[in-house]
N, C-alpha and C positions, 0 to 999 in steps of 0.2 A: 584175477583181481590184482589190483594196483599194490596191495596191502601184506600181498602174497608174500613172505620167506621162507628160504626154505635153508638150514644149517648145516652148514657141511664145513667138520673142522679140518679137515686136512686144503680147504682152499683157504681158507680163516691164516692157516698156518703158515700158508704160503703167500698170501696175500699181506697181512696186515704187519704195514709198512707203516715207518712215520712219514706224516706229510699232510700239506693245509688240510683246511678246516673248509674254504672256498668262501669266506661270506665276502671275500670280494677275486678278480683275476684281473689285474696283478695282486700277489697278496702283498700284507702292509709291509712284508720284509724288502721290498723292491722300493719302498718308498726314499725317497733319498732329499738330501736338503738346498736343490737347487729350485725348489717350489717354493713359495712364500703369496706375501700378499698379493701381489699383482695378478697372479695366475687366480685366486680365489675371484679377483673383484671382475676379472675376465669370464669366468665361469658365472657368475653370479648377473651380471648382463645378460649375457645368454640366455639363461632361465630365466629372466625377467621378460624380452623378447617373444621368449615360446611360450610366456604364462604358465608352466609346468607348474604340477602340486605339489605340494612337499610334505616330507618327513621329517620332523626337528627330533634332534636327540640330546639331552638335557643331562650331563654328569653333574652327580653331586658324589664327591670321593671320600665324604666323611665317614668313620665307624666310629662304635665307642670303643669295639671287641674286636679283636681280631681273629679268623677263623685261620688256622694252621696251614690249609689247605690252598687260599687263595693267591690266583693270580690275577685280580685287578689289579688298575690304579687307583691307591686308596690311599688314606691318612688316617692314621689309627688316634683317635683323642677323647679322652674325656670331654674336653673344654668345649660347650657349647657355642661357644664364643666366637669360635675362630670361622664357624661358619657366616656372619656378617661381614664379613671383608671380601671373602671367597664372592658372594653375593653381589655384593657393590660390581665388580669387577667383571662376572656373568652379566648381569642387567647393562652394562657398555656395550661387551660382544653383543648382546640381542642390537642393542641401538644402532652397534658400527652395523653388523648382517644386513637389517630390516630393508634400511635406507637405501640399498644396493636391488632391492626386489619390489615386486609390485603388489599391492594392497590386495589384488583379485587373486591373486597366487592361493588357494587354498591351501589349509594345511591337514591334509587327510589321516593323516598318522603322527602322533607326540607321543614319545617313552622317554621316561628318566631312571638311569641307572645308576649306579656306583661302584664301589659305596654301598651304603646303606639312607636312600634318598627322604626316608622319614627320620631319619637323625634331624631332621632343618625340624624346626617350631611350626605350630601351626598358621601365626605369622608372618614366618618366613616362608611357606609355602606359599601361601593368598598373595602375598606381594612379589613374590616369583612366577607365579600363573598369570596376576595382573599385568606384569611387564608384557608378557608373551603373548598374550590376548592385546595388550595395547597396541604391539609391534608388526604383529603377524597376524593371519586374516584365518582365526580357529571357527573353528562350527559350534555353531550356538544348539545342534540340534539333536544331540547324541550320535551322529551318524559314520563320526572320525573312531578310527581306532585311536585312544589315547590312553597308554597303557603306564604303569609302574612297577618297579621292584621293589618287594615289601620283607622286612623280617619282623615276622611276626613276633618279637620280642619286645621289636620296636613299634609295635602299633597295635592301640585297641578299638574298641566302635565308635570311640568319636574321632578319631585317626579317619578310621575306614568311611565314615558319614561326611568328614571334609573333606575327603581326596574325589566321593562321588560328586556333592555339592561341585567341586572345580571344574568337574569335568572330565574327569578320569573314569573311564567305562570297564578297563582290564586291569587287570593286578596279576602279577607272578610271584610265587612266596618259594623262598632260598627255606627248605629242608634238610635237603644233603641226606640224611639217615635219622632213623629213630631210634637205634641202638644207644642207651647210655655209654657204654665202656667204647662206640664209636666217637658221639659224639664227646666226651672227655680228652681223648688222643688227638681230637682236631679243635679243640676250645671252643665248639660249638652247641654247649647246652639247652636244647630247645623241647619242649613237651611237646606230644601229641596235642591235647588241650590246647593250651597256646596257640597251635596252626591252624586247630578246629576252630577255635572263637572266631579268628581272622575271616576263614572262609564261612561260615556261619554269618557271618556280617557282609559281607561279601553279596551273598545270594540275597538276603533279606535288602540289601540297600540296591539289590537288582544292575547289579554289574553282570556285563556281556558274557567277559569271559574267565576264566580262572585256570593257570600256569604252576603247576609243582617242577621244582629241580631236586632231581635226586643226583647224586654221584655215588658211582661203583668202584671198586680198586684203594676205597679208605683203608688207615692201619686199622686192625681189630675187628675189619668185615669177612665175614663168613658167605658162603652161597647159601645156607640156613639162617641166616640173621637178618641176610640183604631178602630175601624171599618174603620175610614176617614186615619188613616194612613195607614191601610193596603193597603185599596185602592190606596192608592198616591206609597206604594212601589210595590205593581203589578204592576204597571203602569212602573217602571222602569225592572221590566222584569230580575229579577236575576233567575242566576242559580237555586241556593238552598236559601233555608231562615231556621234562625232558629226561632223557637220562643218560649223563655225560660220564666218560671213561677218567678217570682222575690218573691227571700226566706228574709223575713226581720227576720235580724239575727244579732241585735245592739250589745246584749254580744258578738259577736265573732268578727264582722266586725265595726271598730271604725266610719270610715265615715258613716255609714247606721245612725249612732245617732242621725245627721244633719236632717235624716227624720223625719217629724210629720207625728207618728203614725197614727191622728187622719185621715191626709188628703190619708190615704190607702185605697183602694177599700174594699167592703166588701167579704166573701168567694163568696157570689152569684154572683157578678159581675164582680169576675175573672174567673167563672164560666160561666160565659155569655159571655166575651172575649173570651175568647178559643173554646167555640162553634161556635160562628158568624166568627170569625178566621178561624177555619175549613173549614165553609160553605162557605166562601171568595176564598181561595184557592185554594179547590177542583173543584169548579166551572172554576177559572182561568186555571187549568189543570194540577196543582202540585199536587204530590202523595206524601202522607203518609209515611215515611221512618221509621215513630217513634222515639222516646225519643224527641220530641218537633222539630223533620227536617222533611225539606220537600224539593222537589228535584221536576223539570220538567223529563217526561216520558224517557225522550234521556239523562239524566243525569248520570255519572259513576254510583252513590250510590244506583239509581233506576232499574239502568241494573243489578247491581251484589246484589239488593236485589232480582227478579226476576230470577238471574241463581243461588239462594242462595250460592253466595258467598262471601257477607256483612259482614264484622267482624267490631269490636269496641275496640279502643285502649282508650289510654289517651287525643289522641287528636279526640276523638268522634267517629263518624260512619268512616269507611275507607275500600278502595279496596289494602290494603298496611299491612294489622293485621301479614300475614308472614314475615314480615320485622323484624329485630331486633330494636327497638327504644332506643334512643340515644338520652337524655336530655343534654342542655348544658347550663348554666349558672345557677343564684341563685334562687332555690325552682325548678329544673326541674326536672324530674323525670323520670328515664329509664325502660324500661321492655328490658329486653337481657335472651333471653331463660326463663328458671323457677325463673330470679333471676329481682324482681322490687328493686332501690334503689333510692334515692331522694339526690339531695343536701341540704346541710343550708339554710334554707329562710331566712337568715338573711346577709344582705348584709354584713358587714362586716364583719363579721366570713366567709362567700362564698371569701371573697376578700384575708384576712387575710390569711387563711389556705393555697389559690392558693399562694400567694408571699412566705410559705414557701414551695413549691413545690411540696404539696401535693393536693390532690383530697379532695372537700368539700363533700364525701358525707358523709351523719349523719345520713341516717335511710334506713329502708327498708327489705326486707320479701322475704325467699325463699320457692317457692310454694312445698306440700308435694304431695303425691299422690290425695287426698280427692282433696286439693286443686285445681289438675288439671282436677279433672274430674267437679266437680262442677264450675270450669270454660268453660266448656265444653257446658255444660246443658245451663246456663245464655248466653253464647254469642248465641249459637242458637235461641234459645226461643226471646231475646233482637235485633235479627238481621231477623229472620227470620218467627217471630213469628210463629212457628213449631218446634218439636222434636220427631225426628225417634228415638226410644230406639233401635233398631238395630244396628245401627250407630255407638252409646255409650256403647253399650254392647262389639260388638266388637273391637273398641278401648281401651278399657280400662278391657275387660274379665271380665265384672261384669254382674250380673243379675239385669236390672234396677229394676224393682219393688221388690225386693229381698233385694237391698242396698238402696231404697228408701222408705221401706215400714213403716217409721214412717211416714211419709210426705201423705202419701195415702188418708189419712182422710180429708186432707186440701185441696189435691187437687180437689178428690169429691165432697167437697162443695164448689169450685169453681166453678168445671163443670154444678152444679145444680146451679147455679147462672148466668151459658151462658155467664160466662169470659171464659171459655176455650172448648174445646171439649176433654174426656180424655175414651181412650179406652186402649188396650193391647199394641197396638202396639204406640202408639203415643201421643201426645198431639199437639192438636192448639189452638193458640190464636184465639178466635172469632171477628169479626167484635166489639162487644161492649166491649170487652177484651184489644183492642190494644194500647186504651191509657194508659189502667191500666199494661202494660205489666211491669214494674217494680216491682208489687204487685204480680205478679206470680212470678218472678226471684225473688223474696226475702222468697218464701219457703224453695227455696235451698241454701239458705244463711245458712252456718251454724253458722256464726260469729255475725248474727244478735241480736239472746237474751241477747250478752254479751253488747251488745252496747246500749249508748247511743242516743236515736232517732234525739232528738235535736241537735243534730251533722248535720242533713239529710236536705235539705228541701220535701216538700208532693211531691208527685207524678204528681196529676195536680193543 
């Protein structure tokens, strides 16, 4: 079974290293500022040329709260306010993007993240959809995945009644933990209740799919406490779950400072969540997707991991990796053919630059050949945990073990470690392999000895 794990701490031990995350190869730390506009409006040709579908991705970085925890790009405010300017400035970039693409281009996939993307008014939403439906060529028919990120704090049934009405079929709801004395220590106050109502409208107003994110490794989380949530969110019966390792990472991330240190789990008892976690789930009848998802049997990501056709973009596991993706707003980040480029993550520079009528974008990396093949290898390996060297060999005309053969040594003593199975023709990830599958993708990283680890968080 594809879904199969099997837990073995002493390779856990040895394995779990920091290093990407992969939702793209090269990752975004490679991206550098000799990319700008011209290479977008070159890539954006292109796709216009090949009619390719797309994936638009919509940041709105507003919160009112800040959760202790986070590592978005966000803007902590009260003031409703400050999101019609942010607005103004978004509805350009669609204008500059559109004009550069063709009307037939569908758009098979729209997610808007943050943030907290229900902080905007319910007018500011209708006239944000309307741009995007003006500019871009959306599905009238429910047939697009067009997902959102929701805190349920921040939205009730007539939230959740006008995000259906637009056109949004999935919703992901930011949980984190159900523990009071958890969510205090990360200023994320949120009921049971509260997430129920959400999801409860949710099903009733007949959306596709529904996404919990849990994190494990909070201060004041126990493998007894973290257990009692999970149960409470099986019990609500979502789609997919994620359940993310939380990277305490205070020099990079200013709010994570707020945390004491002291009140963090220890490595054994993140260790211990994430097993009992497992044990939880799989019993409940969710499968393994990896990289910390998990997906019921009848779920897209579990069907197309099963006809191995799972690719992994920037916004995670997806049946949408053909698409062209199409970031819009401050800190988004596009992949459009061989060319990844990012906006300013600095809001008013993102703002500034759009009022002069230009494109903010300020970094980004155009893939070389090496680059595409070793993108090639990781998203397989990362989605499919398997690789046919035939496959690769004939796409790309190369002899794998030929252009791989420094790498041969490592992988060997993987295989004798019963992370992988590695013969002529192939490699699999093993059963006790699949959580460490990151730790396999990162042999083929060629970009990895240059970097900084501490950049990364661990694997599990």
């Amino acid at each position: 079974m594809l879904d199969a794990i099997r837990w073995d701490s002493d390779l856990i031990r040895r394995y779990d290293l920091a290093g990407p995350r992969y939702t793209s190869y090269p990752t975004a730390v490679q991206f550098h500022g000799q990319v700008g506009t011209f290479d977008l409006f070159h890539a954006l040709r292109d796709s216009r040329k090949a009619l390719r579908p797309l994936s638009l991705y919509v940041h709105v970085p507003f919160c009112a709260n800040i959760c202790y925890y986070c590592a978005c790009n966000k803007v902590i405010t009260k003031d409703r306010g400050r999101a019609a300017p942010y607005l103004q400035r978004l509805e350009q970039e669609i204008q500059l993007i559109a004009c550069h693409l063709d009307p037939a281009q569908k758009v098979e996939q729209l997610h808007f993240g943050g943030g907290t993307p229900t902080f905007l008014s319910h007018d500011e939403l209708r006239q944000l959809m309307a741009q995007l439906r003006k500019h871009f060529n959306l599905l009238e028919d429910d047939s697009g995945d067009y997902g959102i990120e929701i805190d349920p704090r921040e939205a009730d049934w007539s939230t959740m009644g006008l995000l259906r009405e637009l056109g949004f079929n999935r919703v992901s709801i930011g949980l984190q933990d159900l523990d009071p004395a958890v969510q205090r220590a990360v200023n994320r106050l949120q009921s049971l209740e509260e997430t129920r109502a959400v999801i409860d409208a949710a099903r009733t107003l007949q959306f596709r799919s529904i996404n919990i994110d849990l994190i494990y490794g909070l201060p004041k989380q126990t493998p007894e406490n973290f257990a009692r949530t999970v149960e409470e969110v099986i019990s609500l019966q979502p789609d997919r779950l994620s359940v993310f390792n939380y990277a305490h990472l205070p020099e990079r991330f200013m709010p994570q400072r707020r945390i004491n240190g002291y009140e963090l789990p220890a490595p054994a008892q993140k260790l211990e969540m994430l097993e009992r976690t497992i044990e939880q789930l799989t019993a409940a009848g969710y499968r393994y997707i990896g990289m910390d998802h998990f997906a019921l049997p009848d779920d897209e990501l579990a069907i197309a991991q099963e006809e191995e056709t799972l690719q992994r973009n920037f916004q995670g596991y997806t049946t949408h990796g053909h698409c062209d993706l199409i970031g819009l707003g401050v800190s988004a980040i596009s992949q459009i053919g061989d060319l990844y480029c990012q906006n300013s993550s600095d809001l008013n520079e993102y703002q500034n630059t759009l009022a002069a009528a230009q494109l903010a974008t300020s970094r980004g990396l155009v893939c070389n050949a090496d680059d595409r093949l070793r993108r090639a290898v990781i998203q397989q390996l990362i989605c499919n945990f398997s690789l046919q060297f035939a496959e690769i060999e004939q796409q790309f005309n190369i002899d794998f073990q030929g252009y791989f053969g420094a790498l041969w040594p490592q992988l060997q003593g993987m295989a004798s470690d019963g992370l992988i199975a590695l013969d002529r023709e192939r490699i699999t990830v093993l059963p006790a392999g699949r959580l460490l599958v990151r730790s396999v993708c990162m042999v083929f990283d060629a970009y990895l000895e240059q970097q900084n680890r501490q950049r990364f968080s661990r694997v599990i």
